[in-house]
N, C-alpha and C positions, 0 to 999 in steps of 0.2 A: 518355821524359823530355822530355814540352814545355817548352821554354822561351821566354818573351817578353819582349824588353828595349825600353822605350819611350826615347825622346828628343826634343827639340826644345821643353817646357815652357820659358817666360821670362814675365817681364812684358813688356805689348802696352799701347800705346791703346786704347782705347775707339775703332772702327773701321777698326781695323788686322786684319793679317793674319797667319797663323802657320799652319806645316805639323808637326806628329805622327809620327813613324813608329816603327813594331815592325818588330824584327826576330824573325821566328820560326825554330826549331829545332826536332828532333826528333820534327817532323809532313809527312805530305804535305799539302803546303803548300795546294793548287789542289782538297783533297777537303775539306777544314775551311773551316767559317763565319769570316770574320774580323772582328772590330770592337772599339768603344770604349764603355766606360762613363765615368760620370766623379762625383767625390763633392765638392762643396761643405761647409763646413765647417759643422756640427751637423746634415748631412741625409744622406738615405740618395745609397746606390748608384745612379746612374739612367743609363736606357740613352740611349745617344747615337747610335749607327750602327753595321750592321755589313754583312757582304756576304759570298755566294756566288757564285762564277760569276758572270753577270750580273746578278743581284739584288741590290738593294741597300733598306736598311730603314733609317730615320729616326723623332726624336723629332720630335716638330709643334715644338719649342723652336729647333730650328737647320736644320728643313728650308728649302732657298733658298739658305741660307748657309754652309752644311757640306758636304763631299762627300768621301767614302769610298772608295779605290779602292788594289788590289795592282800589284805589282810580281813577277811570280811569278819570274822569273830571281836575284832579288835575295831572297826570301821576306819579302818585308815588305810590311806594308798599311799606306795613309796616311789623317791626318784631316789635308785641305785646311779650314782656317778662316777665313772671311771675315766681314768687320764683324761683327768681335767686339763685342760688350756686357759689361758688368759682373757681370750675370750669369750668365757664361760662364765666370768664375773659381768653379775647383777641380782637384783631380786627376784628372789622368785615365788612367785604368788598358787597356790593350791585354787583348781575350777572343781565346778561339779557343777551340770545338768543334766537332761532327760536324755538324751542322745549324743553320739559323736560329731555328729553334724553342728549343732548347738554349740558343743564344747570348743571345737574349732573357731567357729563364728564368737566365742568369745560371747553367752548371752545369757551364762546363768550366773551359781552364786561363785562367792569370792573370798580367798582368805585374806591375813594383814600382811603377808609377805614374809619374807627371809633373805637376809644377805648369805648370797655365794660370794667370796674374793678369792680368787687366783690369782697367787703371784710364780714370779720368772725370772 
């Protein structure tokens, strides 16, 4: 029974900064892919970052500015978000599965989400 509970969504400025975190359950934590999607209102699902072990995978939209990194003591993975943009507002939902490959294809488990709002 995974579970993922995301928090730290608010509204931000327009190059401000905001930190993400999940906490996971019911997985070993350090053998699962972990990261974020995130969904803007009337578009699809789109992958944001995620990370194994020392790999880490980004969208070309927030490479530079985004950074992905766990906490394995604590089970939680974080999105560091820096100079944020406008758009960079939507939800953003916490993944974890068995592989990076997986986690891109969007095919494990899933958190309730978080509002990001950037405004300008």
């Amino acid at each position: 029974q995974v579970q993922l509970v995301e928090s730290g969504g608010t509204l931000v400025q327009a190059g401000g900064s905001l930190r993400l975190s999940c906490v996971a359950s019911g997985l070993t934590f350090n053998s699962y892919a972990m990261g974020w999607f995130r969904q803007a209102p009337g578009k699809g699902r789109e992958f944001v970052a995620g990370i194994k072990l020392t790999t880490a995978s980004y969208t070309n939209a927030v490479k530079g500015r985004f950074t992905v990194s766990t906490d394995i003591a604590k089970n939680t993975v974080y999105l560091q978000m820096d100079s944020l943009k406008p758009e960079d507002t939507a939800v953003y939902y916490c993944t974890a599965a068995t592989s990076m490959g997986q986690l891109v294809r969007a095919t494990g488990s899933w958190g309730q989400g978080t509002q990001v709002t950037v405004s300008s």
